[in-house]
C-alpha positions in Angstrom: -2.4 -8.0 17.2 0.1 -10.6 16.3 3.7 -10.1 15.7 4.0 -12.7 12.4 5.9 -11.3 9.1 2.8 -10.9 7.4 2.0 -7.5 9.2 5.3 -6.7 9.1 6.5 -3.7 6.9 9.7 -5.4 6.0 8.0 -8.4 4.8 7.4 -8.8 0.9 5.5 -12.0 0.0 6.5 -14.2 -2.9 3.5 -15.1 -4.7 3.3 -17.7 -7.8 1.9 -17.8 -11.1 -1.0 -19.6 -11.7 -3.7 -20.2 -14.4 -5.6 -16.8 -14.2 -4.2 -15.2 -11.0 -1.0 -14.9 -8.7 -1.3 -16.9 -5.6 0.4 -16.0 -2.3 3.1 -18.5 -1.1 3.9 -19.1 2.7 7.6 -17.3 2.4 8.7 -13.9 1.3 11.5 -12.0 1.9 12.9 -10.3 4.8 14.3 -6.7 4.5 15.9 -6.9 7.5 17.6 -10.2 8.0 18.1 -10.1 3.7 16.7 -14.0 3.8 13.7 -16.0 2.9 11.2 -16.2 6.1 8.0 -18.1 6.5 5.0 -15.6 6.8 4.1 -16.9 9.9 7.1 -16.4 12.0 7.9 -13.1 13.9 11.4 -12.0 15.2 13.2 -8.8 17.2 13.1 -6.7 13.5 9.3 -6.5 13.5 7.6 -2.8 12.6 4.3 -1.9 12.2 2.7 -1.4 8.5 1.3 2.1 10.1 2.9 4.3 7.7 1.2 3.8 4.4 -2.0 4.9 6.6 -0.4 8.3 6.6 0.4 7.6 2.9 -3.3 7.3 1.8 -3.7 10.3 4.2 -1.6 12.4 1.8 -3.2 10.8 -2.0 -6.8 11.7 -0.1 -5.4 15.2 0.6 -3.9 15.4 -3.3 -7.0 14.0 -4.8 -9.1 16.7 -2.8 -7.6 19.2 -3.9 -7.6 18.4 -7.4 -11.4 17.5 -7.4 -11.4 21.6 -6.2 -9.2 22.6 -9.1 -11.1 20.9 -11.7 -14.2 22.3 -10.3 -13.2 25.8 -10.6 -12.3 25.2 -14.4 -15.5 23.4 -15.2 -17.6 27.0 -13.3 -15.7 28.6 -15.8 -16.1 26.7 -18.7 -19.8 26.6 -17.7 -20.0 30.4 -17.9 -18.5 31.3 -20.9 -20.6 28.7 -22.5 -23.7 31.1 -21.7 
């Protein structure tokens, strides 16, 4: 895998409005350095994007568990409607 800003999780893109959509420019912003940085360059600061994997890990988890509650209240529901 490359090192280049794009896959970096202190890169944000800058992206431009156009007609019906925003379009993504070649720069964005830097967390680290605090500058503007082309989103093909790479430098000593890079880090991984890895950790909102974990973060969809936990909203799966969540929404899991809330499919179970609603189930539960529409068996109830259910049976007092007989």
């Amino acid at each position: 895998m490359k090192r280049e800003c794009t896959t970096c999780c202190n890169f944000t893109a800058y992206y431009e409005k156009a007609y019906s959509c925003f379009l993504r420019t070649e720069c964005g912003n830097c967390s680290k350095k605090r500058e503007t940085t082309n989103r093909h360059a790479s430098c000593e600061n890079w880090s991984s994007r890895s950790r909102f994997k974990r973060d969809k890990y936990k909203v799966i988890c969540a929404l899991d568990e809330a499919i179970c509650g609603i189930s539960a209240i529409k068996l109830i529901l259910e049976e007092e409607r007989e």
